[in-house]
C-alpha positions, -999 to 999 in steps of 0.1 A, spaced: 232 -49 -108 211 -64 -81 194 -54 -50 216 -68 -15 195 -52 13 163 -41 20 161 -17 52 129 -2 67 134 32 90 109 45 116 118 79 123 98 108 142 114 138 139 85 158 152 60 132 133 61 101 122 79 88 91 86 53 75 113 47 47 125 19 26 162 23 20 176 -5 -10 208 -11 -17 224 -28 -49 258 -43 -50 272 -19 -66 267 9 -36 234 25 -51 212 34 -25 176 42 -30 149 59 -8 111 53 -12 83 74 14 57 43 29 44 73 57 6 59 64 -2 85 88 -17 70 117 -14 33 105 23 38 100 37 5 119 13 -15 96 27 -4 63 60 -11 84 48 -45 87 36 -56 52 71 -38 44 96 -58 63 77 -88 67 64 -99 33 82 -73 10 118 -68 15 126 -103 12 114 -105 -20 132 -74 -30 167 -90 -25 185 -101 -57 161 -85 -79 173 -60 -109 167 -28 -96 162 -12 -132 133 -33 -139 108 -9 -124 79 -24 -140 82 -56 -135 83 -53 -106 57 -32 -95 33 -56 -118 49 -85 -91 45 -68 -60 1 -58 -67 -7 -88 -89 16 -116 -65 -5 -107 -34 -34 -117 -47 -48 -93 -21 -45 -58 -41 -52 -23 -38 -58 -6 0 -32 21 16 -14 -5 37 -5 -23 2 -2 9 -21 24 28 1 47 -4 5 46 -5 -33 49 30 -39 85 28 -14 96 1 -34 87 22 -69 104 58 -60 134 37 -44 137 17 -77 134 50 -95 158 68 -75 185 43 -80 179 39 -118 182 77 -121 217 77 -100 227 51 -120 218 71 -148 238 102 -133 210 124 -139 176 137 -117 146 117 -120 129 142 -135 152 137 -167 142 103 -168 103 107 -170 113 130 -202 131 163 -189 108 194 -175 76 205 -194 81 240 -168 109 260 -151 93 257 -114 61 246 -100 35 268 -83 24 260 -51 -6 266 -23 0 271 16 -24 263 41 -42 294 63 -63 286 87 -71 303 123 -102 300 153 -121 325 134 -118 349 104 -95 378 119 -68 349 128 -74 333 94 -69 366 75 -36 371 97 -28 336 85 -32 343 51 -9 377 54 16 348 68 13 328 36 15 355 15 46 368 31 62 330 28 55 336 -15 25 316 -19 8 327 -48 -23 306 -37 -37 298 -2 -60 273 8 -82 289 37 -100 269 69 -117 285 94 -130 274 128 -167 274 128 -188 287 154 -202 270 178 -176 237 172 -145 234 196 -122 217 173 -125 213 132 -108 193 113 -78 211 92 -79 241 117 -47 240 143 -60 225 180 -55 238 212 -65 229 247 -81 246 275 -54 274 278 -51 280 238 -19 260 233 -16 235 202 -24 200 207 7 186 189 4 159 170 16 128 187 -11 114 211 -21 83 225 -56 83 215 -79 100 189 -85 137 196 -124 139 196 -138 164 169 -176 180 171 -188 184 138 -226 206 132 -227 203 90 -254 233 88 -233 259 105 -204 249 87 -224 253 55 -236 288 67 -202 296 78 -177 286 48 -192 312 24 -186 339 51 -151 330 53 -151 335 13 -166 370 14 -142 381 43 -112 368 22 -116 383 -7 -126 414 11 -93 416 26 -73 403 -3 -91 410 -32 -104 388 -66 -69 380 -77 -59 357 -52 -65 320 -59 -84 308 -32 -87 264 -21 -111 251 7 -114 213 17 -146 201 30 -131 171 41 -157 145 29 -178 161 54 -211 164 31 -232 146 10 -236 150 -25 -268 174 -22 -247 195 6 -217 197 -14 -236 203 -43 -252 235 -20 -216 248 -9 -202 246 -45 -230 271 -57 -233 295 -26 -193 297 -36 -196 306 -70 -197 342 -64 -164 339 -46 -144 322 -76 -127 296 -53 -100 276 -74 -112 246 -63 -136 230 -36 -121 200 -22 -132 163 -12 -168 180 -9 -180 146 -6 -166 111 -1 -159 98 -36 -159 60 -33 -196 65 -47 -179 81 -77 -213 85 -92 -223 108 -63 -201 138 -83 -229 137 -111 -250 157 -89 -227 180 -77 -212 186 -111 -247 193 -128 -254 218 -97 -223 241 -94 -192 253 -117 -172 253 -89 -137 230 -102 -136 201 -78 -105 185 -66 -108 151 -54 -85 120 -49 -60 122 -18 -77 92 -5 -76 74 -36 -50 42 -41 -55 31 -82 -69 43 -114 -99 23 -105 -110 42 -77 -109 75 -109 -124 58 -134 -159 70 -138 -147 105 -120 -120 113 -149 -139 96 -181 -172 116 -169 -151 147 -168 -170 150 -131 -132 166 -113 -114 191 -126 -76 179 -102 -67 144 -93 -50 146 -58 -33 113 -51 1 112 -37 30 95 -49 35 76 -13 -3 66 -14 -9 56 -51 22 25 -54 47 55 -67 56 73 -92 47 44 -123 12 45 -116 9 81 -108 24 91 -140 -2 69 -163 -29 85 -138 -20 118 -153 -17 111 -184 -51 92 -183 -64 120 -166 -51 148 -197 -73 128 -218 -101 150 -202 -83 186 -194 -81 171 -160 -50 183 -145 -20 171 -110 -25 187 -80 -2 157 -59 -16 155 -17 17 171 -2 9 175 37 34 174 65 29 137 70 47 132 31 81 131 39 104 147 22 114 113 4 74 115 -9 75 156 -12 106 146 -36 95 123 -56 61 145 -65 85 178 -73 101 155 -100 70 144 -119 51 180 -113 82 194 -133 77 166 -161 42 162 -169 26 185 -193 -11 186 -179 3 198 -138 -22 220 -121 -7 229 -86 14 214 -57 2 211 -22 35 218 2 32 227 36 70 220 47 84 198 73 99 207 102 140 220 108 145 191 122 127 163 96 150 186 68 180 177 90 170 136 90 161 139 53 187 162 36 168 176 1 179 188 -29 144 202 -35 141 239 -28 113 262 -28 115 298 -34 88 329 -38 59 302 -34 78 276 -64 95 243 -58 122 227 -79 136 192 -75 171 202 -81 199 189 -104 206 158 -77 211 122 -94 179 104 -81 157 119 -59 176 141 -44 171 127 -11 197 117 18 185 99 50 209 106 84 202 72 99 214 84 129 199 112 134 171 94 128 175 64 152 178 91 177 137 100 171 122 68 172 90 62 169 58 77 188 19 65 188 -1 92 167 -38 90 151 -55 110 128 -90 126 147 -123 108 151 -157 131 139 -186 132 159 -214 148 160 -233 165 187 -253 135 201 -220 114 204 -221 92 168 -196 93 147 -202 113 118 -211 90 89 -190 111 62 
């Protein structure tokens, strides 16, 4: 078997998505997720100009191989632009394999270690009463955990809360330039543990409860939220800091018991190494689209178990469901899984990728699909091209961007 085309699809079916499609002479077809959100036409780039054609005549079941090629032949490695071509060319390799195989992925990365996978929603609102009505929203949807943002007061616009303008409508998504977020780090540090006492007020101590900081602090401010949350029992505080210094979690570690998820950012095992053999994180948070695939995610894990450090794979709206179905696969097979991020796509995005995955009473499963489970309508999707988006730009109150 060998690989006879190479296809790269820019679709925007409410956001922006980018998909490798292969094709071996046989008539296997494989899908692979390369979404960059808000650098999308670079990965499209790197994708059709310097990958594809290397793609064509390959062996598609030498997955290995030809991952090793793809990072160690560019000489230049690691960065998102270069992990999410990769990590399109690994699921689509490991999609064809498995319908070659006549059985879901899952089966191939050594059959499920659960029956479903538990899952956290996102609830977030202006202020507390529209966050609490948010989380009676996720709650309703089955979620049997909820991540919980708040706006802050004060701040016009915060990062991971929904947008709106002038009249209280939501700034969609697509824009032409940057929206402009304030950011004041000591009310937000005075605010967040009010948000935690309100919660669980309303809800109770049952209810597993996430928060993501964002990178927004440094280590001695994260390491100041993590304790003034400890009375709330949050499951896990989130990016608290930004981790490239991955010597900065010593000192929030030693300050708080908090568990710390960190990672979403992160493209290799390198950029975890002192963070999982330090035992400093308690969830690695990469995404299958953002780490090369599901090969190096899967020795991430395991690397990770080593150290009680458990999967909790990035799963936003901006992983399509080509990337939301290649994480449901290896959450069902690995033995050391912790929680899944899924927010859903859109009607329409679940009309231009057609899943097998289903979710159910706040659990996903992959389904019993060869492959992925995972069917692009081309057509459909040529008929949403795509549409300039960026992610939003921090500042703080004097005008700089916020140095997080």
């Amino acid at each position: 078997m060998k690989i006879v085309d190479a296809k790269v699809v820019v679709t925007s079916p409410g956001r922006n998505f980018v998909t490798l499609k292969l094709t071996t002479d046989e008539g296997l077809t494989g899908l692979g997720d390369a979404t960059l959100n808000g650098r999308e036409l670079a990965v499209v780039g790197y994708l059709t100009d310097h990958v594809a054609p290397l793609l064509i005549g390959l062996d598609p079941h030498r997955i290995e191989d030809t991952w090793q090629s793809l990072y160690r032949g560019a000489y230049w490695r690691r960065g998102p632009v270069t992990m999410a071509a990769i990590a399109a060319v690994d699921v689509a390799l490991w999609d064809i394999k498995a319908k070659a195989a006549g059985l879901p992925l899952y089966q191939l990365l050594g059959g499920a270690s659960r029956e479903r996978i538990g899952t956290y929603g996102h609830a977030n609102g202006r202020d507390i009463p529209e966050l609490l009505d948010s989380v009676r929203a996720r709650l309703a949807e089955g979620y049997p955990a909820v991540r919980i943002q708040s706006g802050i007061p004060g701040l016009k616009a915060v990062y991971g809360v929904s947008a709106t303008d002038d009249t209280g409508a939501p700034v969609l998504h697509q824009q032409a330039r940057p929206l402009v977020e304030d950011w004041d780090t000591a009310a937000y540090l005075r605010h967040v543990p009010t948000v935690f006492e309100a919660v669980r007020a309303e809800f109770g101590a049952e209810l597993p409860l996430l928060h993501d900081s964002h990178h927004r602090l440094t280590p001695v401010q994260a390491a100041r939220l993590g304790k003034d949350l400890e009375p709330y029992r949050p499951f896990w505080l989130e990016d608290c800091t930004p981790a490239e210094n991955q010597e900065a979690l010593r000192l929030v570690r030693r300050s708080t018991t908090t568990p710390l998820a960190v990672g979403e950012v992160f493209n290799t095992v390198y950029d975890y190494q002192t963070l999982v053999t330090e035992q400093l994180i308690d969830y690695v948070r990469s995404a299958v689209t953002h780490f090369g695939g599901v090969t190096p995610l899967r020795k991430l894990f395991d690397f990770a178990a080593q150290y009680q450090i458990k999967s909790a794979i990035h799963g936003p709206e901006d992983i399509s469901p080509v990337g939301m179905a290649a994480a449901v696969h290896l959450d069902l097979a690995v033995h050391n899984f912790g929680i899944q991020e899924y927010s859903g796509h859109t009607p329409l995005t679940d009309e231009v990728f057609r899943h097998a995955y289903t979710f159910s009473d706040g659990h996903l499963h992959p389904g019993e699909a060869p492959g992925i489970g995972v069917e692009l309508d081309e057509e459909l999707a040529a008929a949403h091209p795509y549409a300039a988006a960026y992610l939003p730009v921090n500042r703080l109150h004097d005008g700089t961007v916020h140095d997080w």
